[in-house]
C-alpha positions as CSV (number, residue, x, y, z in Angstrom):
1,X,54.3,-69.6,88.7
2,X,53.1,-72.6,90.5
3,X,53.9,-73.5,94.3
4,X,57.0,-75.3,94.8
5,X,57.0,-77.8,97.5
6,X,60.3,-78.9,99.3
7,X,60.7,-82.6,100.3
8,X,63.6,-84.0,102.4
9,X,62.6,-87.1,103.3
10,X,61.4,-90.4,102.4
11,X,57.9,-89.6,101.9
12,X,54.9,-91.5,100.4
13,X,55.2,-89.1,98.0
14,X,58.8,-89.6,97.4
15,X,57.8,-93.6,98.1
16,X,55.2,-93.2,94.8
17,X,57.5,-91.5,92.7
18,X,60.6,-94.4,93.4
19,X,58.1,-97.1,92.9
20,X,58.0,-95.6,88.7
21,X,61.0,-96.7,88.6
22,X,61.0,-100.4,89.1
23,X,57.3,-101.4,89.2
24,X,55.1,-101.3,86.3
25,X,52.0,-102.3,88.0
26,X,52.1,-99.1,90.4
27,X,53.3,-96.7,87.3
28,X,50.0,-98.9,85.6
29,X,47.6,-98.0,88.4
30,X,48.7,-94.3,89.0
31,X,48.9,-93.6,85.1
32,X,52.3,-92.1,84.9
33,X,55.8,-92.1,84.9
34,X,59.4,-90.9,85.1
35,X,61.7,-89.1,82.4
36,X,65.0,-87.4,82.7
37,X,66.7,-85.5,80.4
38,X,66.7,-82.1,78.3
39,X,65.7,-83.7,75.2
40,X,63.1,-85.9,76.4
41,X,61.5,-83.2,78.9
42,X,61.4,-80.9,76.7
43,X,59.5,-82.9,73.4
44,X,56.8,-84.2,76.2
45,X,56.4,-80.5,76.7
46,X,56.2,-79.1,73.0
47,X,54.1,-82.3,72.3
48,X,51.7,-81.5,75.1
49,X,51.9,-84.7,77.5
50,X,50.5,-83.8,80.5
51,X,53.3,-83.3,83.2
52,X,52.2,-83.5,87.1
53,X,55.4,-82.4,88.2
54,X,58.8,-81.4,87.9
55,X,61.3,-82.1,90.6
56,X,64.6,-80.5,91.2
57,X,67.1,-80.4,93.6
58,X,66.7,-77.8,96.1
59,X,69.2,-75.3,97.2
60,X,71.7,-75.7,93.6
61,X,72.0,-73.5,90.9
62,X,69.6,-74.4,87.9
63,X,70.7,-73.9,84.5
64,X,68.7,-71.2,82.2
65,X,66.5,-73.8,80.1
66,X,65.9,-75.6,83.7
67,X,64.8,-72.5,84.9
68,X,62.5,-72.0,81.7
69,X,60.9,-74.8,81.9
70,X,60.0,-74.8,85.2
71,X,58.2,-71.6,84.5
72,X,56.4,-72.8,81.9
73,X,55.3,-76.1,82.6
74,X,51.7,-76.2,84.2
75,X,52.6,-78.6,86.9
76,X,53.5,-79.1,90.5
77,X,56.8,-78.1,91.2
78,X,58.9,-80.5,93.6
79,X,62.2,-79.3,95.3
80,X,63.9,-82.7,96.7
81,X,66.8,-83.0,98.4
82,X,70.1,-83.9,96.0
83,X,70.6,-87.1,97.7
84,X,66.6,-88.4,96.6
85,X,67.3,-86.8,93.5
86,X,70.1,-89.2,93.1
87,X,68.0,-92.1,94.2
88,X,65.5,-91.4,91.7
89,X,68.0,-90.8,88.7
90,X,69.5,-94.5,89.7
91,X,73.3,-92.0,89.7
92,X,75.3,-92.5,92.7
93,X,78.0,-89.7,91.8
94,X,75.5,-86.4,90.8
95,X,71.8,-85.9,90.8
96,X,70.4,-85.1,87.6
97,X,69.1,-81.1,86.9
98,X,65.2,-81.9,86.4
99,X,62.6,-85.3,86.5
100,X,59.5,-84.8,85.1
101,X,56.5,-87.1,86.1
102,X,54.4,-87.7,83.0
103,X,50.8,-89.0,82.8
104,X,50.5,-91.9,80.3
105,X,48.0,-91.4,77.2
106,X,45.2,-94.1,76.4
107,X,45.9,-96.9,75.0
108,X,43.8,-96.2,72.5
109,X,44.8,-97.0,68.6
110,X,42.6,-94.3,67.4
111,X,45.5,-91.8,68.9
112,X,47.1,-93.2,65.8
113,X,46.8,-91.6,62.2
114,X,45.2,-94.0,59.5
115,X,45.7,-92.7,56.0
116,X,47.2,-93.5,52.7
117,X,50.8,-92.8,53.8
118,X,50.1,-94.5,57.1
119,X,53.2,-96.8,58.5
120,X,53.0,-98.7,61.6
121,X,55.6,-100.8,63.0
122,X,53.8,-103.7,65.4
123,X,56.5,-104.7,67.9
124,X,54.8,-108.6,68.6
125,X,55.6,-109.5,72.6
126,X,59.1,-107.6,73.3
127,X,61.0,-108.7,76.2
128,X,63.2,-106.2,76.5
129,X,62.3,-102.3,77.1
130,X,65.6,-100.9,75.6
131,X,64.5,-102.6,72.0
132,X,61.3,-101.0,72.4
133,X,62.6,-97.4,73.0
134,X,65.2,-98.0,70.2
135,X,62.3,-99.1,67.7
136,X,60.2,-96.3,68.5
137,X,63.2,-94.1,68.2
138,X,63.7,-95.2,64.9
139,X,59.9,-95.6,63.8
140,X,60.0,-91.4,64.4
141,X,63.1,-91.1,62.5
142,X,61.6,-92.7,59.4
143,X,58.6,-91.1,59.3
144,X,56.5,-93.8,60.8
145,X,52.9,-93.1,62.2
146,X,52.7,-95.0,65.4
147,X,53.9,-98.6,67.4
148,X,52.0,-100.7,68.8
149,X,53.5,-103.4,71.2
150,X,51.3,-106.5,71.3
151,X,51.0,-110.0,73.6
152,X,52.2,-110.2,76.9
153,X,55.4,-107.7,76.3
154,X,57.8,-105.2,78.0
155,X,56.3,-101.8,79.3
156,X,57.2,-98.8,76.8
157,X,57.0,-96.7,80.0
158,X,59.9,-98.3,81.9
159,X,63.1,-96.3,82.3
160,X,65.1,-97.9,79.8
161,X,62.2,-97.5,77.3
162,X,62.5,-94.1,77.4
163,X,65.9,-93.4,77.8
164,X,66.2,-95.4,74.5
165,X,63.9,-93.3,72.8
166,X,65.4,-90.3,73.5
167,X,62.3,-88.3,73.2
168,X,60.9,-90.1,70.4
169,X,58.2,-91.8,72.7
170,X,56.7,-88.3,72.9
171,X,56.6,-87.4,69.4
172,X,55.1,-90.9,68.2
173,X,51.9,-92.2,69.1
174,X,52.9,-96.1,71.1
175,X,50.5,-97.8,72.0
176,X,50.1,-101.5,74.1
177,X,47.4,-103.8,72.9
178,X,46.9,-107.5,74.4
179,X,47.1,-109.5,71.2
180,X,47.6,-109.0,67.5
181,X,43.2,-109.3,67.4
182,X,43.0,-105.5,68.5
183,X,45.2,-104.5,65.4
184,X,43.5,-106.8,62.9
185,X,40.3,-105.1,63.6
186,X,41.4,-101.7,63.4
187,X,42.9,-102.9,60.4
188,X,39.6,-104.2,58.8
189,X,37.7,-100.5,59.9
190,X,40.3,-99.2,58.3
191,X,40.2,-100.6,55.5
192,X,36.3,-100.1,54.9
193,X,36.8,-96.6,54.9
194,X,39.4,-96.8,52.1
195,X,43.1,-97.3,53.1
196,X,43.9,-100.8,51.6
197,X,46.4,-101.4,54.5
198,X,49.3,-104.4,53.6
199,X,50.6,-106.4,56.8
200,X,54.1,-107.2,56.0
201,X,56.0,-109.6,58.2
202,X,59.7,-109.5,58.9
203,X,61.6,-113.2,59.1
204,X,65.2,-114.6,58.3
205,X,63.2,-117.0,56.1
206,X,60.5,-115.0,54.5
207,X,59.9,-115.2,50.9
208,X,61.6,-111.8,49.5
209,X,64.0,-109.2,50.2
210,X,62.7,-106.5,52.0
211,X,64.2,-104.3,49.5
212,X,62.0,-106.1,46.7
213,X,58.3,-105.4,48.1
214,X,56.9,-102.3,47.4
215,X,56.6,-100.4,50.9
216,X,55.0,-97.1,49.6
217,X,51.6,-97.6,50.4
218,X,49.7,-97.9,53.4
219,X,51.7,-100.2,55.5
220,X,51.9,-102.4,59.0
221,X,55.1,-103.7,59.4
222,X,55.3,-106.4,61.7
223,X,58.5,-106.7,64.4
224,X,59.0,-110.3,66.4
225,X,59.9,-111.2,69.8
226,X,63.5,-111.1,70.1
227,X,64.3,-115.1,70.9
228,X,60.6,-116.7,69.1
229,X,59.8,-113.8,65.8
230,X,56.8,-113.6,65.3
231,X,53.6,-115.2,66.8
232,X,51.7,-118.0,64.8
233,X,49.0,-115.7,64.9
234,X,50.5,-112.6,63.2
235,X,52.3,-115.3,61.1
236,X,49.0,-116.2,59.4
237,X,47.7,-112.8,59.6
238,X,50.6,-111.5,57.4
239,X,50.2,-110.8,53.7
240,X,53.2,-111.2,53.1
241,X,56.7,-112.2,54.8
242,X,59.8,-110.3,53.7
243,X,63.2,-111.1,55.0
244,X,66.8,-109.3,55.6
245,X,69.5,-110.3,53.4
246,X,72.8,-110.5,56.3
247,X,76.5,-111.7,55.3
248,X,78.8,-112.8,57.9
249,X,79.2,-114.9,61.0
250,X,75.4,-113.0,62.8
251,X,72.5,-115.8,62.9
252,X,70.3,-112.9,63.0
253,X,69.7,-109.1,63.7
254,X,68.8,-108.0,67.0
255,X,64.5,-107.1,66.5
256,X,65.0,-103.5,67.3
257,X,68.2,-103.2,64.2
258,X,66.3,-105.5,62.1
259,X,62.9,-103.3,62.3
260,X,65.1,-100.3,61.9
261,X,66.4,-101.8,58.9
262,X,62.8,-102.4,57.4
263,X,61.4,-98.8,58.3
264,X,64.3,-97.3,56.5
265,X,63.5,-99.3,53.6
266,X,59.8,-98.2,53.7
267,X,61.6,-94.4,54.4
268,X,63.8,-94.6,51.5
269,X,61.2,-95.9,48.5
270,X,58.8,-93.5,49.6
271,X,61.1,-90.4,49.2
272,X,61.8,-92.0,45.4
273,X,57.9,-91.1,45.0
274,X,58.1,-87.6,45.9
């Protein structure tokens, strides 16, 4: 069992861990960050993220699978006081049972799968980190085999991010590129070792129903910003742009439902093949 140490005060260890929360230059430059939750502790730990440490409040009863955990888990063990525990939860009324602190993975788009069932949903310059946790929740419910977020975008490691995935962020490779370049030339390796790999756009005025375009092969599906779509760049890089038939009064689907929509479409034709 690892050491446990007990922290009361405001620390600069304490200081490190609040600055996760809000400042994604600081969780940049120390390579990790915060999650809460049973779900979302727990899949960083079957997935085998490294976790630095675990904090707790001191002196309360711990539930069994807290207790579990903490047993298991290779990492530093942090007893805080309820009231920091609070403080780093962002709850005023009750602390929450465990925080993990998680180092961040590579950015590296070789952590994701290339193959002939490959699908990869590019999120292009996302402003807001909810929509990314929500897309990445819903790439690992279809099946998908990675995100990447491109362009100047919100960080998939910012609190809402994760809560949104609700664990999916550790069960799905995500990765953060700077621009839609870095994905074409993966892409064209790709593509010389054999997987023809389509790029499919999504736009209210592309040129087919999503439901129309054969999604069962090797596929990057292509997500815009939420207020602009897509960039001119991935525009022209497209093969293809397919669009989302809507009724009603809606303009448009938020980016997070609409690449939801298009994943399940890609889910549902391949399970016809099988």
């Amino acid at each position: 069992m690892a050491k446990t140490l007990t922290i009361t005060t405001r620390n600069a260890s304490f200081q490190q861990w609040q600055a996760l929360l809000t400042n994604r230059n600081k969780r940049q430059r120390a390579g990790e960050f915060l999650v809460q939750g049973v779900r979302p502790i727990t899949v960083a730990l079957e997935q085998g993220w490294e976790i630095r440490a675990l904090l707790y409040p001191d002196r309360q009863p711990l539930s069994r699978w807290c207790r579990e955990l903490l047993d298991r888990a290779d990492a530093r063990r942090v007893a805080l006081a309820p009231e920091l525990m609070r403080e780093l939860s962002g709850k005023e009324e009750e602390s929450p049972e465990l925080l993990a602190v998680v180092a961040q993975p590579d950015d590296d788009l070789a952590r994701i799968p290339v193959g002939p069932d490959m699908l990869v949903v590019v999120f292009d310059r996302p402003k807001t980190p909810g929509n990314i946790g929500t897309l990445i929740r819903s790439a690992d419910a279809f099946g998908a085999s990675g995100v990447v977020v491109t362009g100047h975008a919100a960080d998939p490691y910012d609190p809402k991010a994760v809560r949104a995935s609700t664990g999916s962020l550790f069960a799905v490779p995500a990765v953060r590129v700077p621009s839609h370049h870095a994905v074409l030339d993966w892409v064209a390796a790709a593509r010389k070792e054999g997987p023809q790999i389509q790029i499919i756009g999504t736009d209210e005025h592309g040129d087919v129903d999503v439901a129309e375009h054969d999604l069962t092969g090797p596929t990057v599906l292509l997500v815009g910003n939420e207020t602009h779509g897509l960039s001119k760049g991935w525009q022209e890089a497209a093969d293809r742009m397919v669009r989302i038939p809507i009724v009603g009064a809606a303009s448009s689907l938020n980016a997070a439902a609409a690449g939801t929509v298009a994943l399940y479409e890609a889910a549902r034709q391949r399970a016809k093949q099988r």
